[in-house]
Backbone as a ProteinNet text record, in pm:
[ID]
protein_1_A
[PRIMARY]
XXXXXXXXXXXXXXXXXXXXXXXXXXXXXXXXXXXXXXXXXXXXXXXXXXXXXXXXXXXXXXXXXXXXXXXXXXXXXXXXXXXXXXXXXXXXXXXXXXXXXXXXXXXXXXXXXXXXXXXXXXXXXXXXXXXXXXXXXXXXXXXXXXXXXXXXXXXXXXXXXXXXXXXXXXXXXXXXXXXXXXXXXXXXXXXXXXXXXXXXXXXXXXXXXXXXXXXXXXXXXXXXXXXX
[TERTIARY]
85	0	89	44.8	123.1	129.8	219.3	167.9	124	30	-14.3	39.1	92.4	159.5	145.6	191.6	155.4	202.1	150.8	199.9	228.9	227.4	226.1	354.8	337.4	474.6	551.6	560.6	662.3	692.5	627.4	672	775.2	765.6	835.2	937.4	968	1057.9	1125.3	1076.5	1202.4	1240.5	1210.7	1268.7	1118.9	1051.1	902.8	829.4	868.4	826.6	716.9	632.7	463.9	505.9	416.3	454.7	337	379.7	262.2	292.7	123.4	105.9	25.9	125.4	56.4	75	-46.6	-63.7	34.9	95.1	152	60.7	91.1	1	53	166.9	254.9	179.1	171.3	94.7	87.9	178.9	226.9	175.1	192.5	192.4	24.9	22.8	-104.1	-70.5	32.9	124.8	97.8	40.8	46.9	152	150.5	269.5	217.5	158.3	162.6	248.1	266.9	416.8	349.5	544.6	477.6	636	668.7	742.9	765	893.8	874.7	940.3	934.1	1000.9	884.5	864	798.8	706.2	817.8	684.5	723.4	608.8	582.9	575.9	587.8	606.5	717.8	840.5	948.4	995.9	975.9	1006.8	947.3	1025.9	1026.4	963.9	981.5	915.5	1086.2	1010.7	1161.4	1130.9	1010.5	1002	1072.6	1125.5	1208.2	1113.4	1039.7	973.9	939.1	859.1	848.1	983.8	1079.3	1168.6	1249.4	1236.9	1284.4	1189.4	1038.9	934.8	998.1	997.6	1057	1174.1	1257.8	1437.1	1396.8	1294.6	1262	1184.9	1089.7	943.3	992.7	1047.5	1081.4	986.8	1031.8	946.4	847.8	717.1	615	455.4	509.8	393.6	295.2	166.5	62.3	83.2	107.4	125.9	2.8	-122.7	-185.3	-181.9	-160.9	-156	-242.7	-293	-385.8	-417.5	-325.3	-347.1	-170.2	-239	-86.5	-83.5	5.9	-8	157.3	156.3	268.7	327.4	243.9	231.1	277.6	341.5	430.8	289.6	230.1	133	67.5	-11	-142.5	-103.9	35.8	64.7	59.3	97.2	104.9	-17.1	-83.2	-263.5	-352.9	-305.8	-356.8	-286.4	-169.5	-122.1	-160.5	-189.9	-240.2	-362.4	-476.4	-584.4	-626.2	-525.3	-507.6	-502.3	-364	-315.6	-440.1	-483.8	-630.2	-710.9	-753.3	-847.3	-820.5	-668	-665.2	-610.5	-586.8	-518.2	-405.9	-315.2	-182.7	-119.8	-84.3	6.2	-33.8	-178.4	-232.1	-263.9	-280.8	-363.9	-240	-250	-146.1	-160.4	-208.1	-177.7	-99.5	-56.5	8.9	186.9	272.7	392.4	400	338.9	399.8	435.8	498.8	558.5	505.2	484.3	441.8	314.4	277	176	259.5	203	275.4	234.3	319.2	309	425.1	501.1	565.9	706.3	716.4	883.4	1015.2	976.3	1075.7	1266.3	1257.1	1441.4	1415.8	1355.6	1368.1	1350.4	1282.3	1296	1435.6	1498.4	1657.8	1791.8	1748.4	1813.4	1819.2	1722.7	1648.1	1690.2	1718	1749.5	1904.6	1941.2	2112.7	2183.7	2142.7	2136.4	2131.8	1975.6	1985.5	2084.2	2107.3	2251.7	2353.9	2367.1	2524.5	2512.7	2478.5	2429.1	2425.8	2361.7	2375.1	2522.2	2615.4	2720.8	2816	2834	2895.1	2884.7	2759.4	2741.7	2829.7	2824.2	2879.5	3039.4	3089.9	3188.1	3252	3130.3	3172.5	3254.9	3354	3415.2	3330.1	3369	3310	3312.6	3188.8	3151.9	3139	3104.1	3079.2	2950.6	2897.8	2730.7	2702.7	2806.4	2815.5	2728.2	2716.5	2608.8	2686.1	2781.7	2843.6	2870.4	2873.7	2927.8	2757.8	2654	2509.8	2456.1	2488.5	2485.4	2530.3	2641.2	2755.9	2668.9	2642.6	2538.6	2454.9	2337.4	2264.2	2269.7	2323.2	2393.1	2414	2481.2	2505.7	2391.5	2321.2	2196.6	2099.6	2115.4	1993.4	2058	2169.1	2258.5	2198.2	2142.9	2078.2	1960.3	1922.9	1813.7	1676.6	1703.7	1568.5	1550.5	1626.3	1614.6	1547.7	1606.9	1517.9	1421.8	1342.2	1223.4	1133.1	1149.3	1086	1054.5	1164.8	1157.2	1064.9	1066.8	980.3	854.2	851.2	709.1	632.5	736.2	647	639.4	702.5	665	575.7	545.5	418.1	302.8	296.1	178.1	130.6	273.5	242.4	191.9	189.1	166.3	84.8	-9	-107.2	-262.6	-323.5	-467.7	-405.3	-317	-241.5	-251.1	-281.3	-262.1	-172.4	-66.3	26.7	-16.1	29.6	-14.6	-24.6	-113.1	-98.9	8.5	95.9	224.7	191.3	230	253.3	295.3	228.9	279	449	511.9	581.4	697.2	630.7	752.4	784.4	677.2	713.6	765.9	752.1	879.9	1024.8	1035	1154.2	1205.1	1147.1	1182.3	1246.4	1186.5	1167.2	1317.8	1351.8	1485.9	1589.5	1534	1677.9	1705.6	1636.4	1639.5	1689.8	1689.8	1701.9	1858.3	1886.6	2046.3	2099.9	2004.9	2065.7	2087.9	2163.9	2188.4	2114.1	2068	1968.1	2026.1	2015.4	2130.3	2201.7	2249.8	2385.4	2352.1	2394.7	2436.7	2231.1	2141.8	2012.8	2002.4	1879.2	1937	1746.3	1693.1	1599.1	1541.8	1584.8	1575	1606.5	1502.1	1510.8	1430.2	1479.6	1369.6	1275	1185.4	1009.7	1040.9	974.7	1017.8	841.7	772.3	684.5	666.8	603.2	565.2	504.7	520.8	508	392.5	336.3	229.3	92	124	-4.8	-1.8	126.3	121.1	126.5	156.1	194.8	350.5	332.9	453.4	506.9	603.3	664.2	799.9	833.4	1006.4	1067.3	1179.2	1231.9	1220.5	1251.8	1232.8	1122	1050.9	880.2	818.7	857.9	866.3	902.1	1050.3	1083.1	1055.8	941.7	921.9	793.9	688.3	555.2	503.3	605.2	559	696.6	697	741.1	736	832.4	866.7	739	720.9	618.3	524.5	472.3	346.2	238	111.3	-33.6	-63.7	-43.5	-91.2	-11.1	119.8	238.8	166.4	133.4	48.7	219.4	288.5	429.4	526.7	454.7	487.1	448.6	522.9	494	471.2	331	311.3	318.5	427.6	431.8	335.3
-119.6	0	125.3	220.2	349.1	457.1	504.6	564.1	721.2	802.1	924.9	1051.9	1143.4	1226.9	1321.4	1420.8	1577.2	1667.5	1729	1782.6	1924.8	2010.7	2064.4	2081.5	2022.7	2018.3	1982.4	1865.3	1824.3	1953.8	2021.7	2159.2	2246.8	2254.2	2409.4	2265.2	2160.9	2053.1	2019.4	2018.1	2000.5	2107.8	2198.8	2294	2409	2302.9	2411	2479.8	2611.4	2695.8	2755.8	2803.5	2841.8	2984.5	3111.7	3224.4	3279.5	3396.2	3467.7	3599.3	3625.9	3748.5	3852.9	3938.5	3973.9	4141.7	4192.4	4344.5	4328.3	4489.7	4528.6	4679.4	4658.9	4832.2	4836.7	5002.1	5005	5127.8	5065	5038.5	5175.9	5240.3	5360.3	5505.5	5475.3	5583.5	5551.9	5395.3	5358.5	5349	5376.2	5354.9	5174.8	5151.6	5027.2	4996.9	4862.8	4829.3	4663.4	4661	4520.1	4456.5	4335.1	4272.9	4098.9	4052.4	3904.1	3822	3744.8	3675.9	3549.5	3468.2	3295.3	3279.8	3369.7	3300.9	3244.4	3144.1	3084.6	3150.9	3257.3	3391	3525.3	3571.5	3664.9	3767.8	3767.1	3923.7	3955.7	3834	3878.1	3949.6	3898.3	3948.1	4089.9	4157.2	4325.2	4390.6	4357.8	4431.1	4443.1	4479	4536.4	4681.4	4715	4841.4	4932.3	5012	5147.3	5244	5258.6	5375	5324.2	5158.6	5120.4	5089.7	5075.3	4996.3	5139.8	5284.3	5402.1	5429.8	5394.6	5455.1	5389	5260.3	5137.6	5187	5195.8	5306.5	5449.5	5485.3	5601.5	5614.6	5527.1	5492.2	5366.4	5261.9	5150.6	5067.9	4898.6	4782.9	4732	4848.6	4829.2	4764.9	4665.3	4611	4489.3	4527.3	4419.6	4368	4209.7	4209.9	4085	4085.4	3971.8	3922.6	3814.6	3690	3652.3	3744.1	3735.9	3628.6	3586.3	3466.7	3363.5	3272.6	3190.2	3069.1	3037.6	2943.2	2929.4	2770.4	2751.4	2767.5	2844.5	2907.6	3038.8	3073.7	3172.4	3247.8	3211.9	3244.9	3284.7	3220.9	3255.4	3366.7	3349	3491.1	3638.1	3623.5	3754.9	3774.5	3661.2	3723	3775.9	3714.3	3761.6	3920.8	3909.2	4012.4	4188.4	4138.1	4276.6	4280.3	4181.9	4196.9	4236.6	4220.8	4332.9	4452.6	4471.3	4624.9	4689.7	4658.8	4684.5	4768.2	4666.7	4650	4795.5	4749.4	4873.6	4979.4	5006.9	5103.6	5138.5	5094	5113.8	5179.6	5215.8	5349.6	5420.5	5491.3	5608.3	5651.1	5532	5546.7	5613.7	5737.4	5775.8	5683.2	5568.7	5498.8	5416.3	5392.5	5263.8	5354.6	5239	5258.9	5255.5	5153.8	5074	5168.8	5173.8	5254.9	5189	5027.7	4963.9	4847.6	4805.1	4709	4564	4460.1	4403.5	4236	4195.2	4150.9	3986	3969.1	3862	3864.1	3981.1	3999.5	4087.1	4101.3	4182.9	4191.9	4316.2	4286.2	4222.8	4170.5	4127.6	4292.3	4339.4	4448.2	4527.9	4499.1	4567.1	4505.5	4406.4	4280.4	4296.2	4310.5	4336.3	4419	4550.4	4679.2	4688.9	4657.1	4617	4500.4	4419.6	4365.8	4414.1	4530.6	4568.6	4662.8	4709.3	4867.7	4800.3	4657.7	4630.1	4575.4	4483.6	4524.6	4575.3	4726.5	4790.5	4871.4	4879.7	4933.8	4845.5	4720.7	4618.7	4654.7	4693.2	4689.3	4815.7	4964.2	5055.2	5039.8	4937.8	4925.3	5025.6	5049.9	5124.3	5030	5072.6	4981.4	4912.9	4833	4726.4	4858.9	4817.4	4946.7	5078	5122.3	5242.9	5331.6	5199.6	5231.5	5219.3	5266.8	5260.6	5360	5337	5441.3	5570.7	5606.3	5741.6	5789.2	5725.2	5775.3	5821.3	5690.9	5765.2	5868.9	5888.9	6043	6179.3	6151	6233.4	6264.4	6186.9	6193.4	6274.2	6253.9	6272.8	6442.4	6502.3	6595.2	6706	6619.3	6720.8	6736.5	6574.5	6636.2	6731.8	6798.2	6837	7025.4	7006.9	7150.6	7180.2	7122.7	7149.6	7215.7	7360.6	7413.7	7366	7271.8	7268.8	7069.8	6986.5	6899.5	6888.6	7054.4	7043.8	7114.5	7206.9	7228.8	7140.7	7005.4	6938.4	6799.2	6827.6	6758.5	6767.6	6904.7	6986.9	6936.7	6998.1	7005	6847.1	6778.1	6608.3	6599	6629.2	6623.8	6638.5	6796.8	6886	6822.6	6729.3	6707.4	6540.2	6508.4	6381.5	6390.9	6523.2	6522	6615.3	6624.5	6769.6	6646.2	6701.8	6651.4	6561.9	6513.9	6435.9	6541.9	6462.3	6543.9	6470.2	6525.7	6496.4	6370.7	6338.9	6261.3	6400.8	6392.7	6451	6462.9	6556.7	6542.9	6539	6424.5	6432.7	6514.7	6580.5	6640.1	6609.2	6481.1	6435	6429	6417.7	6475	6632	6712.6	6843.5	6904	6824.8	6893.8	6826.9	6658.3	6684.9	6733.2	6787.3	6861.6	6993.2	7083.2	7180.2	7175.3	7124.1	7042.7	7051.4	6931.5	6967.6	7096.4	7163.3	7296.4	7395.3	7403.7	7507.1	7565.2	7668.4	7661.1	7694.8	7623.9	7611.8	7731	7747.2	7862.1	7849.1	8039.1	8003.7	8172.7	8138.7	8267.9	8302.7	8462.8	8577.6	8581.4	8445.2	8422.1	8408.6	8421.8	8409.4	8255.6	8246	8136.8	8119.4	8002.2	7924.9	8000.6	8017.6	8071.7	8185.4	8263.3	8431.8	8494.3	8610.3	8683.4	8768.8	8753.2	8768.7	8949.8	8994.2	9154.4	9179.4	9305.6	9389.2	9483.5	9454.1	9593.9	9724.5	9831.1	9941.2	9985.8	9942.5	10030.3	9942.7	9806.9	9702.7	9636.4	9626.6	9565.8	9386.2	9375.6	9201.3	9158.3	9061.8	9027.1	8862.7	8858.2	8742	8738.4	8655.8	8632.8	8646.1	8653.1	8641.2	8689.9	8678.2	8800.5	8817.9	8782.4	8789.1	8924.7	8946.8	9067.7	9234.5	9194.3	9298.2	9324.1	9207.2	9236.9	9261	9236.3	9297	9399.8	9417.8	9504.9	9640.3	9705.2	9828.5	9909.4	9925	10047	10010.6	9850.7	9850.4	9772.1	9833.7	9748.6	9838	9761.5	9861.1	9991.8	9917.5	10062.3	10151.1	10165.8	10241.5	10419.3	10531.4	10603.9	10648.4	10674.7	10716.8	10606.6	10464.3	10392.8	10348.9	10263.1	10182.1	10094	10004.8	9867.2	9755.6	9631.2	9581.1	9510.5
0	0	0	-85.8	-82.9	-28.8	41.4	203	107.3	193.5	146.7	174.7	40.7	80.6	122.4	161.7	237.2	95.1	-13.5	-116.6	-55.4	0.2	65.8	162.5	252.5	309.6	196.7	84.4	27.4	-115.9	-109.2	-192.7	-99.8	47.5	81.7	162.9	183.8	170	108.5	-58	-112.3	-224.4	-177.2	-282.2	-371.4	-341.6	-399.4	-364.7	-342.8	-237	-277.2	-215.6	-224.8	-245.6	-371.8	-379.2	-296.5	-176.1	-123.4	-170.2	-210	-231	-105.1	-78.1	63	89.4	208.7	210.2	310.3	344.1	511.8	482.5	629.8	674.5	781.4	762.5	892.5	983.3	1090.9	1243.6	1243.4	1248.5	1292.5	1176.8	1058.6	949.8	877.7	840	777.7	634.8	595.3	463.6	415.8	327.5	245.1	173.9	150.8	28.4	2.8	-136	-163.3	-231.2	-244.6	-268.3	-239.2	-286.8	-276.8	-227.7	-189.7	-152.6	-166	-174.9	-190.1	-24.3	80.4	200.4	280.2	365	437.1	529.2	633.2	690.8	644.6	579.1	517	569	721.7	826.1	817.1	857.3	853.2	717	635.6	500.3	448.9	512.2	540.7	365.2	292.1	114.3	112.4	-51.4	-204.4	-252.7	-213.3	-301.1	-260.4	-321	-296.5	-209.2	-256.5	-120.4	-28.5	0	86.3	197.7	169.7	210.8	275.7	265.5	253	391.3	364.6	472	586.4	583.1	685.2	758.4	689.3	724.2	839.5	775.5	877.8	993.3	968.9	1043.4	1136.8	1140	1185.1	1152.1	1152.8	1085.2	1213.5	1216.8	1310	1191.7	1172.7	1000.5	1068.6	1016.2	1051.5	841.6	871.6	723.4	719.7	582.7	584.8	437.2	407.1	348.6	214.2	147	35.2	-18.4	-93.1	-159.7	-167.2	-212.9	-210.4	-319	-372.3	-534.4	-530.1	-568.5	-653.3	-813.9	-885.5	-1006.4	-1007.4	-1090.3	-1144.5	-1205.4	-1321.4	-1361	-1347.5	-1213.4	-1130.8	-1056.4	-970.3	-923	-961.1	-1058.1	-1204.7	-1184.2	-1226.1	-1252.3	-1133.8	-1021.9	-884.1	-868.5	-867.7	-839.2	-963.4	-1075.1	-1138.2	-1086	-1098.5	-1041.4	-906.7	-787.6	-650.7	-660.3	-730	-796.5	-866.1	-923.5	-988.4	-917.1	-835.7	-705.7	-627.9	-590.6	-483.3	-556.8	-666.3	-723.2	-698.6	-680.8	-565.3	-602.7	-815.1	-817.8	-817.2	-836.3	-807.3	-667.6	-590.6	-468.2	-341.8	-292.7	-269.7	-90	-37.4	70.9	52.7	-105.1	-111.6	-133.9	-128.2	-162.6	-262.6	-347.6	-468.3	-579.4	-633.7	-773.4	-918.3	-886.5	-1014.4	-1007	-1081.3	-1037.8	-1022.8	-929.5	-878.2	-948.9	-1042.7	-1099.4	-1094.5	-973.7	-932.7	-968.6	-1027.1	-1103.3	-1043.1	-916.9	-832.7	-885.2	-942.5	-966.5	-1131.1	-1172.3	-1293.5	-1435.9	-1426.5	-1455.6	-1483	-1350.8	-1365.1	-1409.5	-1406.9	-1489.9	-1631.6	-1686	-1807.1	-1878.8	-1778.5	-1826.4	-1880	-1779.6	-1754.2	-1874.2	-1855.3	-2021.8	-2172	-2165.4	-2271.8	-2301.8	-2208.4	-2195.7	-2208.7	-2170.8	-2202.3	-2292.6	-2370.8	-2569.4	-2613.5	-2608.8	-2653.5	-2677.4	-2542.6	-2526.6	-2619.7	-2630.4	-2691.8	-2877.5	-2895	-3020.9	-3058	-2987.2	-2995.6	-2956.1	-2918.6	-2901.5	-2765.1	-2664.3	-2534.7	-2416.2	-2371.9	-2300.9	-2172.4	-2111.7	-1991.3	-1902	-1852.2	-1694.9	-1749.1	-1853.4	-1916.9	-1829.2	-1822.3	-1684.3	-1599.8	-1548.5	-1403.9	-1312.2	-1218.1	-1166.3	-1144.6	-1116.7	-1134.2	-1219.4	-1335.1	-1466.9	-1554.4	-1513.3	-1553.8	-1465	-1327.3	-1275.2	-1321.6	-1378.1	-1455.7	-1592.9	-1642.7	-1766.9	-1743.1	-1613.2	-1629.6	-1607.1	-1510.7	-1480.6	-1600.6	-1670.1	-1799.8	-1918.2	-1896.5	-1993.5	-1934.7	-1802.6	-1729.7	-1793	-1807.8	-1841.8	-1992.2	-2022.9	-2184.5	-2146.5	-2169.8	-2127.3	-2245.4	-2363.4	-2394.8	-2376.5	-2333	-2299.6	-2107.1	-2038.3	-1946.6	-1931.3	-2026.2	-2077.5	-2068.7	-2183	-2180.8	-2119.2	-2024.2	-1854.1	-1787.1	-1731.5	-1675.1	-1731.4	-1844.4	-1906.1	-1917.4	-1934.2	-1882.2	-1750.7	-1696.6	-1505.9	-1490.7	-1560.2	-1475.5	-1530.4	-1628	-1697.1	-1616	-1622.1	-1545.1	-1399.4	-1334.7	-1164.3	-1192.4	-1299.2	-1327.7	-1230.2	-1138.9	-1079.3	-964.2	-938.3	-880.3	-711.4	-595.6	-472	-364.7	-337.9	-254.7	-83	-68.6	77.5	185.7	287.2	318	493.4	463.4	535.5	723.9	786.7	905	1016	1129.4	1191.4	1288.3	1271.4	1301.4	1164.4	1076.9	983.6	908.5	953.2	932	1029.7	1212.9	1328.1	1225.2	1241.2	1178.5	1015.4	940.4	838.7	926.2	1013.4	1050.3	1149.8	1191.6	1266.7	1212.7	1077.1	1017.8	905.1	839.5	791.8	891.5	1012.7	1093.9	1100.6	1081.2	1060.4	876.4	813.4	647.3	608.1	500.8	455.5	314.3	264.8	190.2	83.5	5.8	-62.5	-32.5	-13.6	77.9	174	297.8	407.4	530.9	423	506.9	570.1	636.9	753.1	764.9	815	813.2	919.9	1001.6	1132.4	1176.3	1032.2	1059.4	1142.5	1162.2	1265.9	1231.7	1321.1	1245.8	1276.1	1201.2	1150.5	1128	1138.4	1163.1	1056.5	978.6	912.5	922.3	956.5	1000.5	974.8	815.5	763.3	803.4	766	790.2	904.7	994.3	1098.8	1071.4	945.5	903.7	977.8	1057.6	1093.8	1027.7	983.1	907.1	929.1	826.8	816.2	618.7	623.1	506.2	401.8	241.2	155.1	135	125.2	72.2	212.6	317.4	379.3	339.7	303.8	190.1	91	-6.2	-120.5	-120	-70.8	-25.8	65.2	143.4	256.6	290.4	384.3	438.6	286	231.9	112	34	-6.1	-93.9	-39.3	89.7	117.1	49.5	9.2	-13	33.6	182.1	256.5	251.8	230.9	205.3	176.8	147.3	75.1	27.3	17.6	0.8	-115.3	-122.5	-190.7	-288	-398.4	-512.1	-511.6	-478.8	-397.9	-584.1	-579.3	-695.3	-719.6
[MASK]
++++++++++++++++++++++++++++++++++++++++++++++++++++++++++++++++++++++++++++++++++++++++++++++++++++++++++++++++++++++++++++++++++++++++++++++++++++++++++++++++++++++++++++++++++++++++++++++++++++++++++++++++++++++++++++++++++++

């Protein structure tokens, strides 16, 4: 008689590991990130995404993570995983981290890329390590010095983030923004941490150039002045 197997155990036993596709939602911020993993527990397995993995660095790994779905198919994963992304909208949806829809291919993408650039470099006859990440900084640097290549930088940015509304910023990360700005220097020798100055005519009290450039000589009420 043929004893009965555990398929199951005998997948993450001998080598066939189950893919989970799974949410986190960190405790603390409420920041999402969906993602998927082949490791066994899926809490420990902190995410890959670049912003997620950036929030984590700052925020600390305080994550309730749950378990969506799970398949030993490559296939099925893909298909689960656009159809989540879908669902929750995750690159538009400004709760999520995700940058792309999540589709089971982590890192494969950059693989991909890196390949085609060094083919390409080969065909051109560019030497080994031509693309290196300091040397495409250096690049990039100098293409940004082309004022109509960054025209039309700009001008795709703004179109791409045109209706688009920012997260809205934490009172815990605008003290520390506010922290570390304090001190900076900001043109001919001005400083973050200017002193709040009074306008004579309207009685507006503020800081910095936008003081001098709206108010005393050229405030409204000025009757003696040229208000711009």
């Amino acid at each position: 008689m043929f004893p009965i197997l555990n398929w199951q155990k005998l997948y993450t036993t001998k080598g066939f590991k189950m893919y989970k596709l799974y949410l986190k939602e960190h405790n603390k911020t409420g920041l999402k990130y969906l993602g998927y993993t082949k490791k066994e527990d899926a809490h420990k397995y902190t995410g890959s995404g670049v912003h997620w993995k950036r929030h984590i660095a700052k925020h600390g790994y305080d994550v309730t993570t749950t378990v969506l779905f799970e398949t030993e198919c490559k296939n099925e994963l893909k298909e689960k995983g656009i159809q989540l992304s879908q669902k929750y909208g995750v690159i538009d949806n400004p709760e999520f981290a995700n940058l792309k829809t999540e589709e089971g291919v982590s890192g494969e993408y950059g693989q991909i890329a890196r390949k085609k650039m060094s083919e390409s470099a080969k065909k051109r006859g560019a030497p080994v390590g031509a693309f290196t990440s300091e040397k495409v900084a250096e690049l990039n640097r100098k293409t940004w010095q082309d004022p109509e290549i960054r025209k039309k930088r700009s001008e795709g940015i703004s179109k791409a983030l045109k209706g688009k509304k920012r997260a809205p910023r934490s009172e815990e990360f605008k003290r520390l923004m506010s922290e570390k700005l304090k001190g900076r220097s900001y043109g001919k020798g001005l400083k973050h941490n200017l002193k709040a100055v009074t306008c004579p005519h309207c009685n507006k009290e503020g800081k910095g150039p936008n003081m001098t450039r709206y108010h005393f000589d050229n405030c409204k009420e000025n009757p003696f002045g040229d208000p711009q």
